[in-house]
N, C-alpha and C positions, 0 to 999 in steps of 0.2 A: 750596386751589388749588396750593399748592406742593409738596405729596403727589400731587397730579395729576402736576402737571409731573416728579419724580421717577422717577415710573413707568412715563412714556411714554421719558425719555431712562434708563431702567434698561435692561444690556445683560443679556440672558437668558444666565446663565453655559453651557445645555446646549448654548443656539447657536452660542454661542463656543467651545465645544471643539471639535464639529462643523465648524466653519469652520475651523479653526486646522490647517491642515495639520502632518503625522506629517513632519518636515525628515530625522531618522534616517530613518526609514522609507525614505520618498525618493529618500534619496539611494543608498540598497541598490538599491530597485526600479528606479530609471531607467537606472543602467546595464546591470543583466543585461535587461532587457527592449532594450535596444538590442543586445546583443549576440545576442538572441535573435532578432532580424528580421536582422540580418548575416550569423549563421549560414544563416539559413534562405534569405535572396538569392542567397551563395557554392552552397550546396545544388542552389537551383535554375539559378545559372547554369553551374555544373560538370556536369548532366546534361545542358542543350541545347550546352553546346560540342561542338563536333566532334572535338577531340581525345581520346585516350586518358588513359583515368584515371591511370595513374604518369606522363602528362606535366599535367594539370589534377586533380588529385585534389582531389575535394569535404568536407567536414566530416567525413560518414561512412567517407569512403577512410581520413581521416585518423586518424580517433578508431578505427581498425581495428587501429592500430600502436598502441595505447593498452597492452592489456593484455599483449603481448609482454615492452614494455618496462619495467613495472611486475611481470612475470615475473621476470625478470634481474634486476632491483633497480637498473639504471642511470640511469635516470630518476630517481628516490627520491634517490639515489647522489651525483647530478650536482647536484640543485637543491637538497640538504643541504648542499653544499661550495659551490656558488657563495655560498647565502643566508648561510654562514658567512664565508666571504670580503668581502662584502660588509658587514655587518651590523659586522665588525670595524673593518676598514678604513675606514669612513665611523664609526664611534666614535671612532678612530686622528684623521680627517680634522677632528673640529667639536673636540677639544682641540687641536690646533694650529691649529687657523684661531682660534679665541675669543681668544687671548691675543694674536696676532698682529691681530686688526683692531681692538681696543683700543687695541691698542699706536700702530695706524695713525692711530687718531682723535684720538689724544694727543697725536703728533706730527707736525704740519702739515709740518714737512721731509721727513723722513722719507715720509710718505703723496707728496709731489711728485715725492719720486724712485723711489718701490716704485708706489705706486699702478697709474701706466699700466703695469707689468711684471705685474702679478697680473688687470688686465683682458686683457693682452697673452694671457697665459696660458688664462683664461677661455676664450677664443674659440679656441685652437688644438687640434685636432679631438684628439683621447685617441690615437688607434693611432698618432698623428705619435712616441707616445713609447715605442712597442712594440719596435723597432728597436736604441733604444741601450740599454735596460733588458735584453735579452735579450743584447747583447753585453756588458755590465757583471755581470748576477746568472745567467745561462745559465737553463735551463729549472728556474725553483725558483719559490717562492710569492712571493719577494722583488720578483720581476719582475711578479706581477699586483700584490701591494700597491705598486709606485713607479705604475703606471700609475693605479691607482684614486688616488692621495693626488692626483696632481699634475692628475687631473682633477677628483675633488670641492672642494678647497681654496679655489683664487681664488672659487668663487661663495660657500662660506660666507663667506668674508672680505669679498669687496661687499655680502650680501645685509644681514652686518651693519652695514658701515659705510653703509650706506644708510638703514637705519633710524634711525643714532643722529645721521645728516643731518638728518632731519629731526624731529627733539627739539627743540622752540622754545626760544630761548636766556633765557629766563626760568626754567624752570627748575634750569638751571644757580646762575643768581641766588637761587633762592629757598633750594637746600638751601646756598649759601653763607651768609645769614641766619640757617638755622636750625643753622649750627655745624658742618654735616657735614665728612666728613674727606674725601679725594676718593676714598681707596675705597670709603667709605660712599657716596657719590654717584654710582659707578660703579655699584656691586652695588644699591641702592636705588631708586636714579633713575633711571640709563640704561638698563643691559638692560632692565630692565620696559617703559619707553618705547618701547624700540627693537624689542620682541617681534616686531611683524608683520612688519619689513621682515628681523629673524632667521631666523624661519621661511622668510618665503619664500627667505632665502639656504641654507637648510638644504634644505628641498622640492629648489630646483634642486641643490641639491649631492648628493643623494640620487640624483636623476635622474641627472648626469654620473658620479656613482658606477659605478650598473649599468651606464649604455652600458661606462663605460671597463675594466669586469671585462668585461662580453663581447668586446670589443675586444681585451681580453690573452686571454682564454680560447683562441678564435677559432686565435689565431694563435699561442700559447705552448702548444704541445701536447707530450705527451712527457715527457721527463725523470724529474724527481721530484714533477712535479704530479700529484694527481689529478686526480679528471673533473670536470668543469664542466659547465655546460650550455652555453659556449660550445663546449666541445672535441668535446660532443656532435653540436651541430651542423655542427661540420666533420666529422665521422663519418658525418654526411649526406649532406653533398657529395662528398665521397668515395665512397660507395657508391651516388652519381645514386639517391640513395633519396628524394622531394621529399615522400613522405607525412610521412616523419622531421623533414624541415628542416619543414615547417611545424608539425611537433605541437610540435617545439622552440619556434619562434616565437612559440604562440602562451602555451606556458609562459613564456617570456622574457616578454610583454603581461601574462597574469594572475600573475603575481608583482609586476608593477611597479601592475596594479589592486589589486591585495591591500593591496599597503604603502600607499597612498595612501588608499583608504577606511577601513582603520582604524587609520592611525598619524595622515598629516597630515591629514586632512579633520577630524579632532573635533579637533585641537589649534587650526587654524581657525576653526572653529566655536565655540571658546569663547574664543576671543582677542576676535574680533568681537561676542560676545552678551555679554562683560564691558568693551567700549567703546559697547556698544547698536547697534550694527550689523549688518548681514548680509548676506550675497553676493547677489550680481544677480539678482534670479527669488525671494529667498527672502523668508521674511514671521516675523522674528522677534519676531511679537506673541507 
C-alpha cells in the first residue's frame, strides 16, 4: 500500500522540467519581443502620420542613418568613449562610496550629519553640476568624471547603508560570541548580509551614472574631449537631423538594456536563488 501511495504522490522528473520555465531564457526573450511590437507600433504610426518623415521618422527612416555612421566609425567611436567613461568612473564611484558608507554605519554622528547631505545630493538632477565643473576643469575629461562621481556616489552610498539597515541586530551578537574582530564582522557578516540592498545601491548608481555622462557629454562639447555619444547627439540637434537624435537615443536605451541583462539581472538572480527567493512573476523551483 505504501509503494502505491509513493507512486501516485511521485513527481515525473520529464514533467517537471517541462513545467519549469527557461528564467534565462526569458528573460532575453521578453524584452526584445517587447521591443519588437514598439518597433513595429512606432513603424506603423510614422507611416499613417501626416507629417514628413525628417520631421516623424520611423524605425526604418532611422536605422537608414545606421550604416553611414558605422561608415565613419563615429558611432563605434562615440559609444567606445562614453562606455569607457563610464565603466571607469562608476569603478572610480563604488571605491569611494564602499568605504565611505561603512564608514557611515559605524558612525551614528557622523551618518546625522553627512547622511541628509548625501540624500540631499542623491536627488539633485546631474547637469545641476555641468555648469561649475566646466568653469573649474574647462572642457577636459575631468569635467565629465566630477559630473559622473557626484551623481553615481550618494546612491551607492544609501543603497549600501540600506542594506546593512536592515542586518537584524543578532547577528552583530553572534559573531561577537564567536570571537570575531570587527573587521572580520564587517567583511564576513555585513557585506554579505547587506548584498541586496548593495546591489541595488549599485544598479541605481550605475543608472545615475550614465544619465549623468550624457548630461556632461550633452553639454561639454569641444575642447580636449572626445566624442561621446552624448556630443553625438547634440551633433543632431545641430544639424535639425532627428533620424540621428533618435538612432542616438535609442543607442543611449540599448546600451543601458545591455548592461542590465547581463551584468545586474544574473547578479540578482543569484543573490535571490542563494536566499531561495525570486522576483515577482518568476518560479525558482
Amino acid at each position: 500500500m505504501s509503494s502505491l501511495t509513493e507512486s501516485r504522490t511521485r513527481v515525473n522528473p520529464v514533467r517537471a522540467i517541462k513545467l519549469r520555465p527557461n528564467n534565462r531564457l526569458d528573460s532575453w526573450v521578453a524584452p526584445l519581443l517587447t521591443v519588437v511590437v514598439l518597433l513595429s507600433l512606432w513603424q506603423i504610426i510614422s507611416w499613417a502620420s501626416p507629417l514628413r518623415e525628417d520631421l516623424f521618422p520611423g524605425p526604418l527612416a532611422v536605422a537608414a542613418k545606421l550604416p553611414q555612421l558605422l561608415a565613419d566609425g563615429s558611432l563605434v567611436s562615440a559609444v567606445g568613449n562614453s562606455l569607457f567613461r563610464a565603466v571607469s568612473g562608476f569603478a572610480i564611484a563604488v571605491v569611494i562610496s564602499t568605504p565611505l558608507a561603512l564608514l557611515l554605519a559605524h558612525q551614528p554622528l557622523l551618518r546625522k550629519g553627512v547622511g541628509p547631505l548625501v540624500s540631499a545630493m542623491q536627488v539633485l538632477p546631474s547637469i545641476a553640476w555641468v555648469p561649475a565643473a566646466i568653469i573649474l576643469f574647462g572642457l577636459s575629461d575631468a569635467t565629465i568624471y566630477t559630473v559622473l562621481l557626484l551623481g553615481a556616489i550618494p546612491s551607492i552610498i544609501n543603497g549600501l547603508l540600506s542594506g546593512i539597515d536592515m542586518i537584524p541586530a543578532q547577528y552583530k551578537s553572534l559573531s561577537k560570541v564567536l570571537g570575531a574582530s570587527k573587521w572580520e564582522h564587517v567583511l564576513h557578516i555585513e557585506l554579505p548580509a547587506a548584498m541586496p540592498g548593495y546591489v541595488a545601491g549599485l544598479r541605481q548608481g550605475w543608472a545615475f551614472a550614465w544619465r549623468s555622462l550624457m548630461a556632461a557629454e550633452l553639454i561639454a562639447v569641444g575642447g580636449s574631449l572626445a566624442l561621446g555619444v552624448g556630443s553625438l547627439l547634440q551633433r543632431g540637434r545641430d544639424l535639425a537631423d532627428l533620424p540621428l537624435v533618435m538612432l542616438v537615443i535609442l543607442t543611449i536605451l540599448l546600451v543601458g538594456v545591455l548592461i542590465e541583462l547581463v551584468f545586474f539581472a544574473p547578479i540578482e538572480r543569484k543573490l535571490l536563488r542563494d536566499r531561495g527567493m525570486s522576483r515577482t512573476g518568476e518560479n525558482n523551483g
